[in-house]
N, C-alpha and C positions, 0 to 999 in steps of 0.2 A: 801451559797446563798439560799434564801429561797423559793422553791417552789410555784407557784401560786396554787388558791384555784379550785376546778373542778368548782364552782359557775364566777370565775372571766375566767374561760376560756368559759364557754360558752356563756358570756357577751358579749368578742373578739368578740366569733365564728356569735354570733348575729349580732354585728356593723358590720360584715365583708358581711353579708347576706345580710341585710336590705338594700332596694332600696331607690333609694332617688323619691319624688312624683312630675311627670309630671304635670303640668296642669296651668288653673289660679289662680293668688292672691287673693282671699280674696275682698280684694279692690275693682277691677273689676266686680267684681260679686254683691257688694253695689248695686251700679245703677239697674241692671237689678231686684235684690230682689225688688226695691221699686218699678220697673214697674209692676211688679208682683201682688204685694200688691195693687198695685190703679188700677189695672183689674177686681181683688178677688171683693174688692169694688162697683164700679158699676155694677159687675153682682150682688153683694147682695143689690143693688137700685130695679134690678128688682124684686126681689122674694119678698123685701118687699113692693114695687108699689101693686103688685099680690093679696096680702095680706092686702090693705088697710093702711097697717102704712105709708103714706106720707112723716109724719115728719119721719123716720129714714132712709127714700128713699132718700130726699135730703142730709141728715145726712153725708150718705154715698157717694153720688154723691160730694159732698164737700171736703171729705177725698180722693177720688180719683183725683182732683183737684190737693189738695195740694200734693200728690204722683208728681202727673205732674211737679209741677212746682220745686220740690226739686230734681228729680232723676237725671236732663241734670246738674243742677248746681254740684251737686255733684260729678257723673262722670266727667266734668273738673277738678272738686278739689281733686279728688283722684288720676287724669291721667289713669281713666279708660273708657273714650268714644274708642265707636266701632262702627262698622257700624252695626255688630248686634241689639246691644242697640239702634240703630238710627232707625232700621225698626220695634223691637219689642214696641220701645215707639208711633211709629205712628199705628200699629194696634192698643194699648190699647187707645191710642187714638180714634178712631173711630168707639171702640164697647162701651166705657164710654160715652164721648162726643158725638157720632152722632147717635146711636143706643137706648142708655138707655134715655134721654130728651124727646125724640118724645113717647118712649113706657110709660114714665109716664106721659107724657099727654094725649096721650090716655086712659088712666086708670083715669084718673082726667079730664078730661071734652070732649073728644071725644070720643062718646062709637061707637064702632065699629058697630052698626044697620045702622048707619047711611049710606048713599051711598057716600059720597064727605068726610067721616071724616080721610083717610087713604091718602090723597093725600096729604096734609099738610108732614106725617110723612115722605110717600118717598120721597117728595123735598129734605127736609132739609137735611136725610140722604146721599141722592145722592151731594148735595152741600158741603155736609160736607167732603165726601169719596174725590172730586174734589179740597177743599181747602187742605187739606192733603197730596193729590198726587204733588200739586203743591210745597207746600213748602219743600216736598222732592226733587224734582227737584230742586230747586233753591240751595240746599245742594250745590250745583259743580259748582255754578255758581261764576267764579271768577271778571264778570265783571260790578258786581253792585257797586256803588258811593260807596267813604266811609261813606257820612252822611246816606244812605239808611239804613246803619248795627242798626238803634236804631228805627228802626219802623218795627210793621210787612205790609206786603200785606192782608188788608183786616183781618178780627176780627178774633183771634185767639180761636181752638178748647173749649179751660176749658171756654173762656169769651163768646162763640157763646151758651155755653152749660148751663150759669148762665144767661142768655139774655131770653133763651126759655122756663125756668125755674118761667121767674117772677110772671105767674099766679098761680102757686106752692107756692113761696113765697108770696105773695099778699094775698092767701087763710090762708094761716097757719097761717098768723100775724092776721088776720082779724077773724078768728076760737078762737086765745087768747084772744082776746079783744073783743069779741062778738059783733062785729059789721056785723051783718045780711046781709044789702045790699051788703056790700064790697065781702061779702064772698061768697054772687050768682053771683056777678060780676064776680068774681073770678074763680068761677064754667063754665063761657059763653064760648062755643063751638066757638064763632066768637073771644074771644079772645084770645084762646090758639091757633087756626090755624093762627091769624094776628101774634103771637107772632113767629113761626115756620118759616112763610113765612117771613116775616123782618128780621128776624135772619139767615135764608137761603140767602138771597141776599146779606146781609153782610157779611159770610163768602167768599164766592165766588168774592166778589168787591174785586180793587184794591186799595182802601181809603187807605193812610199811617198812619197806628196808632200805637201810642207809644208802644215800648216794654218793657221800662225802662229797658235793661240791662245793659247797660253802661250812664246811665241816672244823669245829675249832676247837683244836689241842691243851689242852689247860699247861701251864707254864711246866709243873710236877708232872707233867707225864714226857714232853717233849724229851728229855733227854734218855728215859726208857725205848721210847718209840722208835728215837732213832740210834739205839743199841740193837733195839730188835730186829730193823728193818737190815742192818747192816748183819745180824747174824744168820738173817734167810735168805739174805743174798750168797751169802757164804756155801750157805746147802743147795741153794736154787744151783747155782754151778757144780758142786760135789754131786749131788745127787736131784738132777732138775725133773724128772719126774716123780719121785716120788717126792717131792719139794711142792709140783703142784697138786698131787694126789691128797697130800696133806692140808694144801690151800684150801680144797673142794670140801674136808670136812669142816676146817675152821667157818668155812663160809656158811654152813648151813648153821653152827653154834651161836654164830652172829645172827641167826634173823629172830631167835625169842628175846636176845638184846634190843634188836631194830623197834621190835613191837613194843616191847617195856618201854621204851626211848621218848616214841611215841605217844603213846598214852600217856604218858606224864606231860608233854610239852602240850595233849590238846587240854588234859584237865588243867593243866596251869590257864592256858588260853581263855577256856568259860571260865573258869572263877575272876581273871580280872575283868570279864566284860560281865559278869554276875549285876547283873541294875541291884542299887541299892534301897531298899522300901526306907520311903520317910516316915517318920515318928509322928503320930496324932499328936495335934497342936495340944496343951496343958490347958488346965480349966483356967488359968489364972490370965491365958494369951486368950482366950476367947471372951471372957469376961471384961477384958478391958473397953 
């Protein structure tokens, strides 16, 4: 029989040593990386606000965005939510979204000399910190409708944050195409505080606005949709600020939709669970 080699015995004596590794998958950790990453993001909104580069402020507030909207989908799709990821995704929420918008509009048309220009910013952020606490609460909430699950409560953090943005966007597009007026318009101290404060009330309202997560296309519209969807891509690249500038007002035409949307799906709701009164028995069934 043939002797093992000193090389294959310390191989053994290795496998026999070697621990196996504690901890989380891989998988798991997906999500919270991308939370991560769209934090990184809007704090480099600020430094480039700071620094005058606008356009790579929004660049980045938009990349932090889309961080948002991909890390909850994902952690379902890996089977890696947690409640960690549930609280680390609402603070980057609320140093991206409620923190970084107001500090770049102050940098872009509220200059801090001013006495009233800072009240705009702590609104928002304070409404902002309040629509955030809420919808963590409402986490545990097991006794909202079913049709409720495809609307949120009042405009959600990335869209409250592309809302307060639009004189950002308004100015940049209007900066490419040298259009002078539009672009001191754009520049107006009354309208980047109207835009803070309209977008503060709407985060904090209870208006039912679409979530689109479990949202269903009827057969007849799908091939419009996705005509449409491929002609704003089209623009989003030709002309990508005022592509989103334009998003911001469709968005707002959408919420007396959301509401109508609503209200019809809770009055459908109570009518079918409307109890039905039973008919008094006939004198002919009592007489028997």
């Amino acid at each position: 029989m043939q002797k093992p080699s000193p090389g294959t015995i310390i191989m053994h004596r290795y496998r026999r040593k070697r621990r196996r590794v504690h901890g989380l998958s891989f998988n798991r950790l997906v999500p919270n990386i991308l939370t991560m990453l769209g934090l990184c993001a809007g704090l480099s909104a600020i430094k480039f606000s700071m620094t005058g580069h606008f356009t790579h402020a929004a660049a980045a507030l938009l990349l932090a965005a889309c961080m948002d909207g991909l890390d909850g989908r994902i952690a379902r799709l890996l089977k890696g939510t947690s409640r960690f990821g549930a609280e680390f995704d609402s603070l980057s929420d609320f140093v991206c979204f409620g923190v970084v918008p107001p500090f770049i509009l102050m940098l872009w048309a509220l200059p801090a000399t001013q006495r009233l220009a800072f009240i705009p910013f702590i609104f928002f952020t304070v409404c902002m910190a309040l629509r955030l606490a809420r919808f963590n609460s409402a986490l545990d909430d097991d006794t909202a409708p079913e049709y409720a699950a495809n609307f949120f409560s009042g405009v959600p953090a990335p869209a409250g944050a592309g809302l307060a943005l639009f004189p950002v966007f308004l100015g940049l597009e209007a900066k490419r195409n040298h259009l002078t007026g539009v672009e001191h318009f754009a520049h107006s101290p009354w309208l980047a505080a109207g835009c803070l404060i309209v977008t503060a009330l709407l985060l904090v309202s209870t208006l039912p606005i679409w979530s689109f997560k479990n949202f269903k296309v009827p057969s007849r519209y799908i091939l419009p949709m996705l005509v449409g969807t491929g002609a704003y891509a089209a623009i989003l690249i030709a002309e990508p600020w005022g592509a989103l500038a334009a998003a911001g007002l469709l968005y707002l035409v959408m919420i007396p939709l959301s509401r109508r949307s609503y209200w019809r799906l809770r009055r459908e709701a109570e009518e079918a669970w409307e109890p039905v009164e039973e008919e008094p028995p006939s004198a002919s069934s009592t007489s028997a």
